[in-house]
MITORNU-277784 format. One record per residue: x, y, z of N, C-alpha, C in turn; residue in three letters. Coordinates in steps of 0.05 Angstrom, whole numbers, padded with zeros to 5 digits. Layout:
N
+--------+--------+--------+--------+--------+--------+--------+--------+--------+-----+
!     nu !     nv !     nw !    cau !    cav !    caw !     cu !     cv !     cw ! res !
+--------+--------+--------+--------+--------+--------+--------+--------+--------+-----+
!      X !      Y !      Z !      X !      Y !      Z !      X !      Y !      Z ! ala !
...
+--------+--------+--------+--------+--------+--------+--------+--------+--------+-----+
***
This chain:
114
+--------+--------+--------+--------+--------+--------+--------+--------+--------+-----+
!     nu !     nv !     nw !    cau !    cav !    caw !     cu !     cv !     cw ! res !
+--------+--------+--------+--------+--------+--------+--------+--------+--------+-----+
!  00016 ! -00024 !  00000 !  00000 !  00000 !  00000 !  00017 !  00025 !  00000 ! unk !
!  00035 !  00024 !  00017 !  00059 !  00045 !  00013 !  00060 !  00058 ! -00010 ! unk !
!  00076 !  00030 ! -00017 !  00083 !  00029 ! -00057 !  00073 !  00039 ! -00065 ! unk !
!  00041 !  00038 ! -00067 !  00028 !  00055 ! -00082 !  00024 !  00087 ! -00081 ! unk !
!  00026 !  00087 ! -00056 !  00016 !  00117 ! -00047 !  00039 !  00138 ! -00047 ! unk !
!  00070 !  00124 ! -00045 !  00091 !  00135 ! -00058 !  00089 !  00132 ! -00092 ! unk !
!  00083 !  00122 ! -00109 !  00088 !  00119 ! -00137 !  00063 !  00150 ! -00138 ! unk !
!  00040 !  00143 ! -00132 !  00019 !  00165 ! -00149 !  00028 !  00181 ! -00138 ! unk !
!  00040 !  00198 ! -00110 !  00042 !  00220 ! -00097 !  00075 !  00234 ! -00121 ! unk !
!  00094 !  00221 ! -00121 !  00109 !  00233 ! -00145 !  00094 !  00241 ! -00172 ! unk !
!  00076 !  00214 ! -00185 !  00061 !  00219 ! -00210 !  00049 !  00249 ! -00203 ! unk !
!  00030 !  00248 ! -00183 !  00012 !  00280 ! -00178 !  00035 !  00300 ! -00172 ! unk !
!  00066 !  00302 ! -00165 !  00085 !  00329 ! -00163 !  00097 !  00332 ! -00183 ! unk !
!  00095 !  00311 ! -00207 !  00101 !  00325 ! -00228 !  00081 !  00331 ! -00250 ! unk !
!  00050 !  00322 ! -00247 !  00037 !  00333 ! -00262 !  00031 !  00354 ! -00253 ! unk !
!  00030 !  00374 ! -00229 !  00028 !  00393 ! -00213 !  00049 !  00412 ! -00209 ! unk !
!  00077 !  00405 ! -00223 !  00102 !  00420 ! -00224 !  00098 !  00429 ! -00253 ! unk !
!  00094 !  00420 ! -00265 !  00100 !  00425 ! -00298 !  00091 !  00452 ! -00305 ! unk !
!  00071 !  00473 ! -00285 !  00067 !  00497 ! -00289 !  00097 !  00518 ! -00264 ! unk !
!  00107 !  00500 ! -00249 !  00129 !  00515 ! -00243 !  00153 !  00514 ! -00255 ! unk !
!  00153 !  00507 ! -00281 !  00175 !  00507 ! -00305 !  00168 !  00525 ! -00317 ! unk !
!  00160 !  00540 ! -00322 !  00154 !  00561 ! -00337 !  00174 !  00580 ! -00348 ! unk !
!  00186 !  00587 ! -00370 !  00202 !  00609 ! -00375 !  00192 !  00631 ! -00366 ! unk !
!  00195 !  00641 ! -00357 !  00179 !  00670 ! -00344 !  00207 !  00686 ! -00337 ! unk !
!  00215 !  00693 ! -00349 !  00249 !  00711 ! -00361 !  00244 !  00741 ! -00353 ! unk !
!  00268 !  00746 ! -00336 !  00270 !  00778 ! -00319 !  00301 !  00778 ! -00335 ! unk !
!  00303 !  00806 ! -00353 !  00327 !  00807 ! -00349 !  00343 !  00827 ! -00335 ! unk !
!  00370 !  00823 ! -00314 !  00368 !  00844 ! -00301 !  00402 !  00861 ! -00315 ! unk !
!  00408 !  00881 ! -00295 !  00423 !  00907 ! -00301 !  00449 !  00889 ! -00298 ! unk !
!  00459 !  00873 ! -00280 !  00487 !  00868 ! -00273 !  00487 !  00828 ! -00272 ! unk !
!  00513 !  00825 ! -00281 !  00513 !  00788 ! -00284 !  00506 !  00773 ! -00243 ! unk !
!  00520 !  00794 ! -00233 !  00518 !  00782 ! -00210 !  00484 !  00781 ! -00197 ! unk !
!  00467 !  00797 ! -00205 !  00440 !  00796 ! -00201 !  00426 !  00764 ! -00216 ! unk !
!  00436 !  00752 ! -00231 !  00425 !  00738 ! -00254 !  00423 !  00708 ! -00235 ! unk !
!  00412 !  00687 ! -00244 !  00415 !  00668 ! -00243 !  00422 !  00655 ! -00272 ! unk !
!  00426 !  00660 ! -00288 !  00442 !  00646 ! -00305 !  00456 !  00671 ! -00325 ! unk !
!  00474 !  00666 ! -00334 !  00486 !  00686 ! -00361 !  00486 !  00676 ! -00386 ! unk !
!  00473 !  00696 ! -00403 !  00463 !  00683 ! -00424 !  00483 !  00693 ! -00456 ! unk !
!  00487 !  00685 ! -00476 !  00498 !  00688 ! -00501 !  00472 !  00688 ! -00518 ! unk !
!  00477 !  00714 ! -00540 !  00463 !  00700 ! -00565 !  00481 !  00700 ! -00587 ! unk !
!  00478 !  00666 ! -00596 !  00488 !  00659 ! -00619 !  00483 !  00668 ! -00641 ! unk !
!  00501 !  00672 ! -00667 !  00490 !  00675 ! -00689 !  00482 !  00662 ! -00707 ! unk !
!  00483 !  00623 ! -00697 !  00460 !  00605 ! -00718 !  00464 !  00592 ! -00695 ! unk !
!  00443 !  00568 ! -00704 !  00425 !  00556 ! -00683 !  00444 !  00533 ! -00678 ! unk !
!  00461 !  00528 ! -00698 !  00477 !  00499 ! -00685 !  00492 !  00501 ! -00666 ! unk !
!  00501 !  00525 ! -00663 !  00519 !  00539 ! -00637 !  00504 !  00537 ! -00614 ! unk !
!  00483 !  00544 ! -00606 !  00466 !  00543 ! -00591 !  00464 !  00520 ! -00563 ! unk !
!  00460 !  00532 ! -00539 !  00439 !  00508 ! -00524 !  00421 !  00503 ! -00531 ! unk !
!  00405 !  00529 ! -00529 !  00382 !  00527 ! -00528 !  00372 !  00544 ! -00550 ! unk !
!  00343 !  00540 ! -00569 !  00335 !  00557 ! -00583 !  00306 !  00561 ! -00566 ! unk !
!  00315 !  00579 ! -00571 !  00285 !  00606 ! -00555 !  00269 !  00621 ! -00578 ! unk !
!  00238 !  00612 ! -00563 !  00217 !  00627 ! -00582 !  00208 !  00645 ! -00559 ! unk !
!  00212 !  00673 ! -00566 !  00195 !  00691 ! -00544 !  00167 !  00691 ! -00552 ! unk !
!  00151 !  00681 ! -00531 !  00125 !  00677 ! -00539 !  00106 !  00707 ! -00532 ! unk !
!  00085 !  00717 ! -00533 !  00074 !  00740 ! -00530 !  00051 !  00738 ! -00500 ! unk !
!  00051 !  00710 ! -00485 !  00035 !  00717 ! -00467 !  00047 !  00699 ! -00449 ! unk !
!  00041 !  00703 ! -00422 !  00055 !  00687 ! -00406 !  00049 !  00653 ! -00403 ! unk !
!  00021 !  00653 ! -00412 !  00010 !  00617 ! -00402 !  00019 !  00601 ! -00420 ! unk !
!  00025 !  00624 ! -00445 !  00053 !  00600 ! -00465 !  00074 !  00591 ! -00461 ! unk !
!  00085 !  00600 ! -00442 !  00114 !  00606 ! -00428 !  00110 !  00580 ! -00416 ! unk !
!  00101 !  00546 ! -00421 !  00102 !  00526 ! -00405 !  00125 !  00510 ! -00411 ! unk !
!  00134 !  00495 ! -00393 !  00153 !  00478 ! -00393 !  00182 !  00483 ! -00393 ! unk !
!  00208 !  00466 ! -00394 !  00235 !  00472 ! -00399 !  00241 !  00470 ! -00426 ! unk !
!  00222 !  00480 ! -00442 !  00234 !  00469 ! -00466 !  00237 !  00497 ! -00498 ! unk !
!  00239 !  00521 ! -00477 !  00257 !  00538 ! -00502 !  00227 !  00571 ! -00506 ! unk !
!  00215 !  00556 ! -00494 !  00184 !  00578 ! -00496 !  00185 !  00606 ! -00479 ! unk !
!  00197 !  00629 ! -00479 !  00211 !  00650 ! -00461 !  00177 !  00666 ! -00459 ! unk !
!  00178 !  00674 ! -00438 !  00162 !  00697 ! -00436 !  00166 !  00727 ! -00423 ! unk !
!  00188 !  00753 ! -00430 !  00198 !  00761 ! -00416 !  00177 !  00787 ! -00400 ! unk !
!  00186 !  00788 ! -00379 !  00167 !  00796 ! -00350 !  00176 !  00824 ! -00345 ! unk !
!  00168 !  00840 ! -00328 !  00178 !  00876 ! -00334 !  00182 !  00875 ! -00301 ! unk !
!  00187 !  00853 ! -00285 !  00201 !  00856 ! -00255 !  00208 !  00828 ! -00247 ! unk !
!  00228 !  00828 ! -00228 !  00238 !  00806 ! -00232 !  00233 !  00776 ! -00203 ! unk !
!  00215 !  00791 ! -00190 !  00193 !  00778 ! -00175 !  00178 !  00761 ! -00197 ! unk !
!  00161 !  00775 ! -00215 !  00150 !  00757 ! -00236 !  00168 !  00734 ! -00249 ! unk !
!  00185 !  00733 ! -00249 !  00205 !  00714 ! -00269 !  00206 !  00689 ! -00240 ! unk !
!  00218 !  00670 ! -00264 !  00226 !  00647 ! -00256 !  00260 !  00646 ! -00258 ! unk !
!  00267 !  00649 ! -00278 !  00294 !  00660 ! -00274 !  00299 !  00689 ! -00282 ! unk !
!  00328 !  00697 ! -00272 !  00335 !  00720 ! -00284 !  00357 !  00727 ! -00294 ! unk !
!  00364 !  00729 ! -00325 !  00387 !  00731 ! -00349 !  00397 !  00756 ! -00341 ! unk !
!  00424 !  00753 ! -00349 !  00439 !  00774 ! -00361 !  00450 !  00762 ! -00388 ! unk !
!  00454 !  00791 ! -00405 !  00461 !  00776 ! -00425 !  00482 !  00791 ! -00429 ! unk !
!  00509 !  00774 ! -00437 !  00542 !  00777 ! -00435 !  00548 !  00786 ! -00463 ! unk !
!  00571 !  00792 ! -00464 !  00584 !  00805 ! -00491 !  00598 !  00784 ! -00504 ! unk !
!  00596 !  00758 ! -00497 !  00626 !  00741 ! -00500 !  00608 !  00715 ! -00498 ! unk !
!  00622 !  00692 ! -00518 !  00606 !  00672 ! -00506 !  00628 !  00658 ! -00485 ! unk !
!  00641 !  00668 ! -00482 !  00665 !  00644 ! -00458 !  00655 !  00659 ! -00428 ! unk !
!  00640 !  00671 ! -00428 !  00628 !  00684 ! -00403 !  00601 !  00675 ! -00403 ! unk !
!  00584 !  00663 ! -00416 !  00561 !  00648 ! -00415 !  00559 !  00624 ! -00395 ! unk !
!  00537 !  00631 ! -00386 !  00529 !  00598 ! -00375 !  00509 !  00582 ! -00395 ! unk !
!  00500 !  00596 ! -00410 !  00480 !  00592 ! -00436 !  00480 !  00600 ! -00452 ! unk !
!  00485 !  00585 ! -00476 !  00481 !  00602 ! -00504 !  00459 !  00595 ! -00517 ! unk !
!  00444 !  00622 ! -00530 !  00417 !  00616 ! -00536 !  00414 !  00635 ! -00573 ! unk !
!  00398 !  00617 ! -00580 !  00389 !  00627 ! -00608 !  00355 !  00631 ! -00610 ! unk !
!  00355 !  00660 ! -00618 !  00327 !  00659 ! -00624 !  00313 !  00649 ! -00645 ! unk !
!  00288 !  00634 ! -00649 !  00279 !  00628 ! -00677 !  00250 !  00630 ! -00668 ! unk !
!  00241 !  00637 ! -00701 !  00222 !  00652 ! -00707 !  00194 !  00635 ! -00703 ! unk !
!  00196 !  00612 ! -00694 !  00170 !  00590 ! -00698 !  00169 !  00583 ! -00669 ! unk !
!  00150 !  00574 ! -00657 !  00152 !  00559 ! -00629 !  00153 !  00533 ! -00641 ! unk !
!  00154 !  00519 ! -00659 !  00160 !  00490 ! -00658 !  00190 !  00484 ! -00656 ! unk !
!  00197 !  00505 ! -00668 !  00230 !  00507 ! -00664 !  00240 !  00505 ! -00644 ! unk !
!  00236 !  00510 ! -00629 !  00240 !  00519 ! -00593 !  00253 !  00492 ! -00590 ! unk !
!  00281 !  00495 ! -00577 !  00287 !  00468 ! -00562 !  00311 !  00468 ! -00557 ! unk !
!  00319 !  00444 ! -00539 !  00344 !  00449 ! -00523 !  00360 !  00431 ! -00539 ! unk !
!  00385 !  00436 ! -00553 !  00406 !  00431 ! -00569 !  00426 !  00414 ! -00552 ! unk !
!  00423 !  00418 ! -00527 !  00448 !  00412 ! -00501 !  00432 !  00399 ! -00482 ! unk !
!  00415 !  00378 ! -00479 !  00406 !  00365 ! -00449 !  00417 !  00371 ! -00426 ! unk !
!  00436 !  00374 ! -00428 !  00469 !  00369 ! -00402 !  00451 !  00400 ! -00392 ! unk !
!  00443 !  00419 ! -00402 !  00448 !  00446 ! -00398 !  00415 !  00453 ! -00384 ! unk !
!  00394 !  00433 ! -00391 !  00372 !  00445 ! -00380 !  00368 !  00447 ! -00355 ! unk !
!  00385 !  00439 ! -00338 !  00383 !  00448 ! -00306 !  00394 !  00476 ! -00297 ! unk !
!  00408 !  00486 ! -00314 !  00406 !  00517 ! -00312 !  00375 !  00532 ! -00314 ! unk !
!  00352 !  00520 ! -00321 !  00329 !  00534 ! -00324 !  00310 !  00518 ! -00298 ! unk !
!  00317 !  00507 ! -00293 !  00303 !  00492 ! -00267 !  00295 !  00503 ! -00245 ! unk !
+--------+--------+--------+--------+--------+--------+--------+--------+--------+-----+
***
C-alpha cells in the first residue's frame, strides 16, 4: 500500500510541477543579479538552447525553449543577463522565429532553467 501511495504521490508532483517550469524571463542590469548568463548565438547549431519569445505568459510552459519576458523580476522564474562574449556564458541561446523550433540543443544544460 505504501508502494502505491509513494508511486501516485510523485506521478501528482510532477503533473502539478509542470506549471512551475515556466520560462517566465527577468532580465536584469548586472551578471551578479542573474541566475544564469546568457549568449546569443548567431545560428542555431551553436546554440543550447533555441528560444521562441512567446507573446503571453500561459505559453511560457515547460523547460523546453518557450521564453516569456516579465517587466520585474519577482514575476520571473529565472533572471538573465546577457554577456558580450560567449566564454562568459552559462548559456548560449538562439532565437527562432516559430515555437516548434523551440528546443534544447544541449540536455546536459537544462538544469540551468530549473
Amino acid at each position: 500500500m505504501n508502494k502505491y501511495f509513494f508511486i501516485l504521490s510523485i506521478i501528482l508532483s510532477f503533473a502539478f510541477s509542470k506549471n512551475t517550469l515556466a520560462q517566465k524571463v527577468f532580465i536584469t542590469d548586472a551578471d551578479y543579479k542573474a541566475d544564469v548568463k546568457v549568449y546569443v548565438v548567431d545560428a542555431d547549431y551553436k546554440a543550447d538552447l533555441l528560444v521562441y519569445k512567446v507573446d503571453a505568459d500561459y505559453k511560457a510552459t515547460d523547460n523546453k525553449g518557450l521564453w516569456f519576458f516579465v517587466d520585474a523580476d519577482y514575476k520571473a522564474k529565472k533572471k538573465v543577463y546577457f554577456v558580450d562574449a560567449d566564454y562568459k556564458a552559462d548559456l548560449k541561446i538562439f532565437f527562432v522565429e516559430s515555437d516548434y523550433k523551440a528546443k534544447w540543443n544541449k540536455q546536459e544544460k537544462m538544469h540551468l532553467l530549473f
